[in-house]
Structure formats: C-alpha cells, structure tokens
N, CA, C and O atoms as CSV, one atom per row, in Angstrom:
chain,resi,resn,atom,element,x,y,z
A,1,UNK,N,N,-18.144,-5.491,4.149
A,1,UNK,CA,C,-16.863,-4.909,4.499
A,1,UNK,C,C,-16.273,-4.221,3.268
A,1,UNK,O,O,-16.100,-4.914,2.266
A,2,UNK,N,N,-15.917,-2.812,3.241
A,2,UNK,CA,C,-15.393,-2.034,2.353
A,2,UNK,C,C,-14.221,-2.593,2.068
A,2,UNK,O,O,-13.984,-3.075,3.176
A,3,UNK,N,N,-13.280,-2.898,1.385
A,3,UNK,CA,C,-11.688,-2.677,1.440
A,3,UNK,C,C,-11.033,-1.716,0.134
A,3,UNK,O,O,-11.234,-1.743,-1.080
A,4,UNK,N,N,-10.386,-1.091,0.781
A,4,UNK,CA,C,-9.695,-0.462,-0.329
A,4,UNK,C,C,-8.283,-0.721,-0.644
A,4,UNK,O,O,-7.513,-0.902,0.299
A,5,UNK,N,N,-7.966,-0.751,-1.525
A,5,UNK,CA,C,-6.151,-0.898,-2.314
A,5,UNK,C,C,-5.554,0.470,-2.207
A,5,UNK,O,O,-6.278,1.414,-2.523
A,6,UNK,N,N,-4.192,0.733,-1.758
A,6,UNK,CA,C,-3.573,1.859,-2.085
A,6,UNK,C,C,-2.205,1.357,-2.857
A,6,UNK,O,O,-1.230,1.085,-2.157
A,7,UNK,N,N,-2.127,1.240,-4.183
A,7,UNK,CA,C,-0.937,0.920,-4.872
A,7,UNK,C,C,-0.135,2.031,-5.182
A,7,UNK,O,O,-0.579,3.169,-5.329
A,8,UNK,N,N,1.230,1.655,-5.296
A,8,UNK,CA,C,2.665,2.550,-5.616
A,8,UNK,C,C,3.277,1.909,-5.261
A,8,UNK,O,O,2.996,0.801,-4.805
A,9,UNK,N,N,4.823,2.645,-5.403
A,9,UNK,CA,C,6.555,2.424,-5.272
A,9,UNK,C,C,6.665,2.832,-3.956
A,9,UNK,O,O,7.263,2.226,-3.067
A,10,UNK,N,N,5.981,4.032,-3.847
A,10,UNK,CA,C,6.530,4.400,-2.092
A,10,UNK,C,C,7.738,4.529,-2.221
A,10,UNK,O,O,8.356,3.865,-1.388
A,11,UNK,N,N,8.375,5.114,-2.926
A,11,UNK,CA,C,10.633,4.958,-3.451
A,11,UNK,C,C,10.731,6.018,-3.102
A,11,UNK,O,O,10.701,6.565,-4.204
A,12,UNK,N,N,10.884,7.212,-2.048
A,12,UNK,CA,C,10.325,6.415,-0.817
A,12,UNK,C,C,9.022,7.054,-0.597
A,12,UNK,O,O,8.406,7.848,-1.307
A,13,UNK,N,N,8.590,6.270,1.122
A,13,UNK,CA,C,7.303,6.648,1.364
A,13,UNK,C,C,7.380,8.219,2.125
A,13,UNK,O,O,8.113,8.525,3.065
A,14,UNK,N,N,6.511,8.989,1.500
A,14,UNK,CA,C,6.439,10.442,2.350
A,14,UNK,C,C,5.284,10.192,2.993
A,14,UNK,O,O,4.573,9.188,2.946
A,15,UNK,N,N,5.091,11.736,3.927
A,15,UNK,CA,C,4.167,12.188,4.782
A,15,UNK,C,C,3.234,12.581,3.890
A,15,UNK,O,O,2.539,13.167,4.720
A,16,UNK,N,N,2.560,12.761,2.720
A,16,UNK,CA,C,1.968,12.693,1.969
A,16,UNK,C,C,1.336,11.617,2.025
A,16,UNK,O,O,0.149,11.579,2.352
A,17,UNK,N,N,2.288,10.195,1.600
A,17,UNK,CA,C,1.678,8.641,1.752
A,17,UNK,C,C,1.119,8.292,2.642
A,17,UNK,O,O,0.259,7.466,2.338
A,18,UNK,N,N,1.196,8.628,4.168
A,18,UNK,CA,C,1.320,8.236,5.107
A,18,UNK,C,C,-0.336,9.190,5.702
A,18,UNK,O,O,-1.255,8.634,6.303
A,19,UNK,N,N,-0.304,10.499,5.359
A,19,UNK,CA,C,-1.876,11.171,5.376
A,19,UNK,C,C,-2.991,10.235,4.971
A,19,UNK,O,O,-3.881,9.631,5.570
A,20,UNK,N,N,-2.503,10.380,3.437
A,20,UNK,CA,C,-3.587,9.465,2.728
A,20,UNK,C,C,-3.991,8.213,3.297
A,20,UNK,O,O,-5.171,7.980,3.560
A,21,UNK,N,N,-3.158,7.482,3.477
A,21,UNK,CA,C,-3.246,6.152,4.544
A,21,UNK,C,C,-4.266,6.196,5.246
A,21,UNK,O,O,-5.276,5.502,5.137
A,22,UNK,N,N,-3.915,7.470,6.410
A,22,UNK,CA,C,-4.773,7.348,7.537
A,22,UNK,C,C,-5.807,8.017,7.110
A,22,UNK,O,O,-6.788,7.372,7.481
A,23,UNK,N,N,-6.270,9.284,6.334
A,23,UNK,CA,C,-7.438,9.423,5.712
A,23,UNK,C,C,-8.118,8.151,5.490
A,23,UNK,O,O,-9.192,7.948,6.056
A,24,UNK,N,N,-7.593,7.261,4.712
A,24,UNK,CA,C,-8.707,5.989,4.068
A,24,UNK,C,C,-8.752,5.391,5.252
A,24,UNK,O,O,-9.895,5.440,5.707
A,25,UNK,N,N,-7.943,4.808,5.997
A,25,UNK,CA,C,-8.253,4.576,7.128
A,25,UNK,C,C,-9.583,4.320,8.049
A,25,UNK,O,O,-10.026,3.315,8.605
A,26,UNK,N,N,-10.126,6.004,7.940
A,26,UNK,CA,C,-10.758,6.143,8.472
A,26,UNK,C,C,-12.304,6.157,7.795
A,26,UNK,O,O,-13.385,6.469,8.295
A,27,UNK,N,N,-11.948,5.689,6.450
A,27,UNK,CA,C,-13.231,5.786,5.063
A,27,UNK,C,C,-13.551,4.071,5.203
A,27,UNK,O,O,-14.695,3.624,5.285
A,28,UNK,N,N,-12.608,3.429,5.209
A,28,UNK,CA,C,-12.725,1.997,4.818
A,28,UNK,C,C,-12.316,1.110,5.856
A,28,UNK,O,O,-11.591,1.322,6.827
A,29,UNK,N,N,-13.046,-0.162,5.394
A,29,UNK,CA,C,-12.753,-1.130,7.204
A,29,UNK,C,C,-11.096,-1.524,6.929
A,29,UNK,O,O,-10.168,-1.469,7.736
A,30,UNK,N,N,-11.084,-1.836,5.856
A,30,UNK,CA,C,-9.319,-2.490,5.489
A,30,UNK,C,C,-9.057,-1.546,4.171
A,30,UNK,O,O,-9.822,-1.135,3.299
A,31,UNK,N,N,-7.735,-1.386,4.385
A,31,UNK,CA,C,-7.025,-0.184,3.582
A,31,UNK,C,C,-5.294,-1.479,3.332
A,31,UNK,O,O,-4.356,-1.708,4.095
A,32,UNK,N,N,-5.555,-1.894,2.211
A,32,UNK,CA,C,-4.407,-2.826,2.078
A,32,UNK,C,C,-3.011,-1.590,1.373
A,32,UNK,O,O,-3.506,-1.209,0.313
A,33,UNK,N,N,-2.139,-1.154,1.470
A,33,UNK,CA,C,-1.309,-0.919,1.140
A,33,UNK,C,C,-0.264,-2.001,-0.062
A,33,UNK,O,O,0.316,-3.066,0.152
A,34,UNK,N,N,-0.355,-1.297,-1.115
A,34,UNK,CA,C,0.461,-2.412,-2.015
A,34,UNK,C,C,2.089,-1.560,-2.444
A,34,UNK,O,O,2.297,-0.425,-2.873
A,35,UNK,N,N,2.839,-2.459,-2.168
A,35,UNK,CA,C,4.342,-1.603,-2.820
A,35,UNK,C,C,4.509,-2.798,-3.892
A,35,UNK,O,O,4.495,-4.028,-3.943
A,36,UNK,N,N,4.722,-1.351,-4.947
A,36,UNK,CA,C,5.042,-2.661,-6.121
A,36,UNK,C,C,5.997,-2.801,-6.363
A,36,UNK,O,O,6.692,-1.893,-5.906
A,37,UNK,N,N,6.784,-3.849,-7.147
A,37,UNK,CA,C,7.840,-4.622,-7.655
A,37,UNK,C,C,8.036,-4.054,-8.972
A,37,UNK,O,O,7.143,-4.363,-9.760
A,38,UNK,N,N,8.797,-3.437,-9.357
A,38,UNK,CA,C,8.704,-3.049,-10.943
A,38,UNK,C,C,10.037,-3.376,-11.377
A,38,UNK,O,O,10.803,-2.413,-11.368
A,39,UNK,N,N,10.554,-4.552,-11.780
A,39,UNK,CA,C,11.562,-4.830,-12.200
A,39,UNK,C,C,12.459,-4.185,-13.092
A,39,UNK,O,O,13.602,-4.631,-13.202
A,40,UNK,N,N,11.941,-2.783,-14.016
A,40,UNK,CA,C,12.842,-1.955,-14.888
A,40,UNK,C,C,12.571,-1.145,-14.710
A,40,UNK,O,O,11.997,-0.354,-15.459
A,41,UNK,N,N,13.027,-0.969,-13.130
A,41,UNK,CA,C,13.128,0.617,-12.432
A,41,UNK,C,C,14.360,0.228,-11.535
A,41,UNK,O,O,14.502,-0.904,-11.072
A,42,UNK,N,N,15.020,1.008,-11.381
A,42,UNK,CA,C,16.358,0.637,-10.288
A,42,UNK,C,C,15.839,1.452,-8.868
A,42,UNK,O,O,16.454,2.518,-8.852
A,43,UNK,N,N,15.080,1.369,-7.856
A,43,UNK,CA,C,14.675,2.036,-6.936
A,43,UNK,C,C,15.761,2.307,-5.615
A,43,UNK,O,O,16.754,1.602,-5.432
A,44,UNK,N,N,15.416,3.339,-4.833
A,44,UNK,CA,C,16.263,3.846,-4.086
A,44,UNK,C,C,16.280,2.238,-2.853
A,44,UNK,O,O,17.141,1.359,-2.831
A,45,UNK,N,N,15.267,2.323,-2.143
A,45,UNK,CA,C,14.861,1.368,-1.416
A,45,UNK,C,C,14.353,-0.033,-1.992
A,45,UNK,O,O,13.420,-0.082,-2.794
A,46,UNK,N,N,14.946,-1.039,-1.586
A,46,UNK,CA,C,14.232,-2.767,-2.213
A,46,UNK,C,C,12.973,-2.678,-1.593
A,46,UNK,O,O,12.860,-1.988,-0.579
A,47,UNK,N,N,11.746,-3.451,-2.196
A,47,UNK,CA,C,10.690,-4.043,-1.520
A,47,UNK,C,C,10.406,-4.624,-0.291
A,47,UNK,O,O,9.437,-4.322,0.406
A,48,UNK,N,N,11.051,-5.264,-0.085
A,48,UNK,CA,C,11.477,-5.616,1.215
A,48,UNK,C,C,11.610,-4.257,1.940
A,48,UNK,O,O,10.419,-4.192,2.247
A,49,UNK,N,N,12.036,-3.331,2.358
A,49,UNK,CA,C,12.882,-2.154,2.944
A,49,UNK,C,C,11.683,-1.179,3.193
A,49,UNK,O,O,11.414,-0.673,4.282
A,50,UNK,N,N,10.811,-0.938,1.689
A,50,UNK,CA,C,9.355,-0.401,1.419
A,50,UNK,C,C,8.765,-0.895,2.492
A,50,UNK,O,O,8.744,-0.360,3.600
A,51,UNK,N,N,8.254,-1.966,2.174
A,51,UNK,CA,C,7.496,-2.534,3.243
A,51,UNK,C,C,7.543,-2.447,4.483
A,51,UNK,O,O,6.672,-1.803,5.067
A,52,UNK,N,N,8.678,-3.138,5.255
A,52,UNK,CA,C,9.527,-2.803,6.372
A,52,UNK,C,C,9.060,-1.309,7.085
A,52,UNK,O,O,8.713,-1.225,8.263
A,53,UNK,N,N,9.109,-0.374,6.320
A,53,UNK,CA,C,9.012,0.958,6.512
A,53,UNK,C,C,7.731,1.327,6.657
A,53,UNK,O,O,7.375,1.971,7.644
A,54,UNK,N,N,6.927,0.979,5.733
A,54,UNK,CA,C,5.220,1.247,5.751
A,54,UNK,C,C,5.002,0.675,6.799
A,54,UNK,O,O,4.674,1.319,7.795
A,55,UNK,N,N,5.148,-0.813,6.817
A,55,UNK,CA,C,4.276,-1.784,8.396
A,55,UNK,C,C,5.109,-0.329,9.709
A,55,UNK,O,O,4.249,0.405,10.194
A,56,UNK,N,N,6.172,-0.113,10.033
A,56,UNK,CA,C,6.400,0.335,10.753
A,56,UNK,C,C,5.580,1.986,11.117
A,56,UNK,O,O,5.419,2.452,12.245
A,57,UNK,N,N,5.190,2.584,9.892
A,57,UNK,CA,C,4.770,3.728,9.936
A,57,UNK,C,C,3.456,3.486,10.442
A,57,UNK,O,O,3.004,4.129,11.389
A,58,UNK,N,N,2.688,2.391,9.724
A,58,UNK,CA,C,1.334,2.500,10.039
A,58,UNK,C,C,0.907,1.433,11.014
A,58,UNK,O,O,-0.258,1.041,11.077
A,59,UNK,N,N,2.087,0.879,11.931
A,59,UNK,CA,C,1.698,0.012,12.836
A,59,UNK,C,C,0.434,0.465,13.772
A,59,UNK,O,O,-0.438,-0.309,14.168
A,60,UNK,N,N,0.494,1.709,14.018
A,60,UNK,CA,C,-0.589,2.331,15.243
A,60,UNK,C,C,-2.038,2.521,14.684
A,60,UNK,O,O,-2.857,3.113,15.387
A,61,UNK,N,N,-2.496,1.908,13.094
A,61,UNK,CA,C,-3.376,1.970,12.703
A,61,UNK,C,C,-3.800,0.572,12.121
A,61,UNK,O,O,-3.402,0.066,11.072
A,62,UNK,N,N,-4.679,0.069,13.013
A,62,UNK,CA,C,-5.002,-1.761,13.217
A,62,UNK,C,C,-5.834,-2.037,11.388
A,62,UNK,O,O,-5.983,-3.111,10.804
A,63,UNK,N,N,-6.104,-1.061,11.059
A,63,UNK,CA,C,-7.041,-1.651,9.695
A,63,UNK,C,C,-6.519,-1.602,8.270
A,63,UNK,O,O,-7.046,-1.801,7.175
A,64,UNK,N,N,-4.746,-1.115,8.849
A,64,UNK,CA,C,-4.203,-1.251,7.852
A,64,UNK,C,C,-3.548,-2.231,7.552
A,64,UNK,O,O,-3.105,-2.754,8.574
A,65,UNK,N,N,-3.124,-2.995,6.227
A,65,UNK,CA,C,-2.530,-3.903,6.057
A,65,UNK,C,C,-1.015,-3.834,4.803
A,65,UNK,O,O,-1.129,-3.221,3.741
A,66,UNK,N,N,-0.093,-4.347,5.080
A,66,UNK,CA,C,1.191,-3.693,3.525
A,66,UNK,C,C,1.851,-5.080,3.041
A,66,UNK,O,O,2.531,-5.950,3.585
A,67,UNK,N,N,1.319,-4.863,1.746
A,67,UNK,CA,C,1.845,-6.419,0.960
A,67,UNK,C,C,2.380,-5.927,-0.136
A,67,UNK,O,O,1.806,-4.894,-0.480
A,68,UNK,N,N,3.413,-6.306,-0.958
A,68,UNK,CA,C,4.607,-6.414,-1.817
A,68,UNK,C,C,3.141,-6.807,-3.183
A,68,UNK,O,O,2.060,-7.345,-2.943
A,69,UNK,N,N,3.533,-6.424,-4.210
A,69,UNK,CA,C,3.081,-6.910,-5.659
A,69,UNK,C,C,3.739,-6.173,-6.770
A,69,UNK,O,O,4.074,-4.996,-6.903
A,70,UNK,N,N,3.837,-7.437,-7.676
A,70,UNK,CA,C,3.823,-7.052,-9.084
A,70,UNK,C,C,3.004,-7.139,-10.271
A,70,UNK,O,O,2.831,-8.328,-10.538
A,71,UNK,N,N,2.475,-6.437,-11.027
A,71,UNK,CA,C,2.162,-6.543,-12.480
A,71,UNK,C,C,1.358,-5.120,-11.727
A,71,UNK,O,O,1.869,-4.210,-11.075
A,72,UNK,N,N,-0.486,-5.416,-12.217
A,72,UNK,CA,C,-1.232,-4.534,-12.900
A,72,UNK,C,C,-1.662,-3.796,-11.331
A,72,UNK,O,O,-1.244,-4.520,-10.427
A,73,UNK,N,N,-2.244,-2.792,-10.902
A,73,UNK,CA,C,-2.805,-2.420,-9.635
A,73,UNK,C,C,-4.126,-3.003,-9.988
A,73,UNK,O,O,-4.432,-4.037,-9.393
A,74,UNK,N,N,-5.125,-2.417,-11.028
A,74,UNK,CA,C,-6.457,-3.573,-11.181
A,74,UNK,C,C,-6.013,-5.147,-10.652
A,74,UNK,O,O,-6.574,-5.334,-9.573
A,75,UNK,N,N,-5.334,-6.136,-10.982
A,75,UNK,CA,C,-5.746,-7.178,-11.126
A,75,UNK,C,C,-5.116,-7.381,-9.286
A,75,UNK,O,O,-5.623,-8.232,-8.555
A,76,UNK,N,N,-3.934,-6.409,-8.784
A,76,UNK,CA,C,-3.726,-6.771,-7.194
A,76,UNK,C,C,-5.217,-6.387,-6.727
A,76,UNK,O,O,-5.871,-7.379,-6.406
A,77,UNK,N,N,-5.871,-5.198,-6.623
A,77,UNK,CA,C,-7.349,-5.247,-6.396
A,77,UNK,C,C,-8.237,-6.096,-6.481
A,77,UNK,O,O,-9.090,-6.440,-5.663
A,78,UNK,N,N,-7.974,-6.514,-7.740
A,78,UNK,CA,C,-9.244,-8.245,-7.639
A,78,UNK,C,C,-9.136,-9.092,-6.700
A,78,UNK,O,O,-10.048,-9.527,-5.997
A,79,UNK,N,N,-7.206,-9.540,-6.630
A,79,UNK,CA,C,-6.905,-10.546,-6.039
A,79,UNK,C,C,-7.637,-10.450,-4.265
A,79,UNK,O,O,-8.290,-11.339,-3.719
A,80,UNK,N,N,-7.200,-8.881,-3.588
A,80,UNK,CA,C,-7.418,-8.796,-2.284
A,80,UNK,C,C,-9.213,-8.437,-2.087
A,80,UNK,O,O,-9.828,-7.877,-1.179
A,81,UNK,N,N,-9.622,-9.003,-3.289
A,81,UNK,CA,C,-11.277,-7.944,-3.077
A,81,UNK,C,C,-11.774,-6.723,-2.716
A,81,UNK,O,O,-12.664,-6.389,-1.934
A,82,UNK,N,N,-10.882,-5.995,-3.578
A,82,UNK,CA,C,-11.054,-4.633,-3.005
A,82,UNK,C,C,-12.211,-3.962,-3.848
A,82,UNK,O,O,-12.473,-4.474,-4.936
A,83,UNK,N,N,-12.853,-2.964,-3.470
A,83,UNK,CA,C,-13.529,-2.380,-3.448
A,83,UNK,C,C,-13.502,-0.846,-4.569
A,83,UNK,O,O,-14.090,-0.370,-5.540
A,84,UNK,N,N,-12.572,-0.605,-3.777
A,84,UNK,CA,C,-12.010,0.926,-4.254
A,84,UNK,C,C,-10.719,0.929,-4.657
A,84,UNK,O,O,-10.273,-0.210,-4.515
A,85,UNK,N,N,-9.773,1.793,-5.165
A,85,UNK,CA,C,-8.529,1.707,-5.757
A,85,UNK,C,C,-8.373,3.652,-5.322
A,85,UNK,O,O,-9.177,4.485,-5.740
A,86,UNK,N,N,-7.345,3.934,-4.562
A,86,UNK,CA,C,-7.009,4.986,-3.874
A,86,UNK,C,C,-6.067,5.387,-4.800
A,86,UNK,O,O,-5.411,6.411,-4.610
C-alpha cells in the first residue's frame, strides 16, 4: 500500500490544495493530509477550523484522510508510514 503525506498550513485551504489532493488521490491508495500547528505564526483560521474545512472538502474522496501536526513534515511522514511526501 502506497501512502502519501501532504503537509502545510492550508491558512487557508485553496482550489489549488484541493486539485493536488485529488490528483494524489488518484496516484496513491491513502493520501493523509497534514495541517500543521506552528505555534509562532498567528494564522487566519485555528487548526481545528483547517481541518474542519479539509475533511469537509475532501469528504467525497474515500482515500483521503486530514490530521492536525506539529514539528518536522519528515518525522509526521515516518509516524503515518508514508511513502512519499507531496
């Protein structure tokens, strides 16, 4: 099973984000979506709100998945076994 990571802020998420998504989508069996936490950034939208917004955008696409992280995008990749880094 392929999986790929797509890390960012998404502050906010565009139709840009939301292409790419479904592009990998269609490359990889699981396409985890990561919104990160960056504590010395003041962002438009909270994490919570990010998220909220992604699950809702990409509800109609079953192989996607959107989880909250902080620190490195390498080491969220290790954690979910990903494969690739988008």
């Amino acid at each position: 099973m392929k999986t790929a990571v797509y890390p960012g802020t998404f502050d906010p998420v565009t139709y840009g984000h939301l292409d790419v998504i479904l592009r990998a989508s269609k490359l990889f069996d699981c396409v985890i979506v990561g919104v990160l936490h960056n504590s010395s950034k003041s962002p438009l939208f909270s994490v919570e709100e990010r998220v909220n917004i992604l699950e809702k955008a990409t509800k109609d696409i079953p192989n996607v998945e959107v989880k909250p992280f902080e620190g490195l995008s390498v080491n969220f990749a290790r954690e979910n076994h990903a494969q690739v880094i988008i």
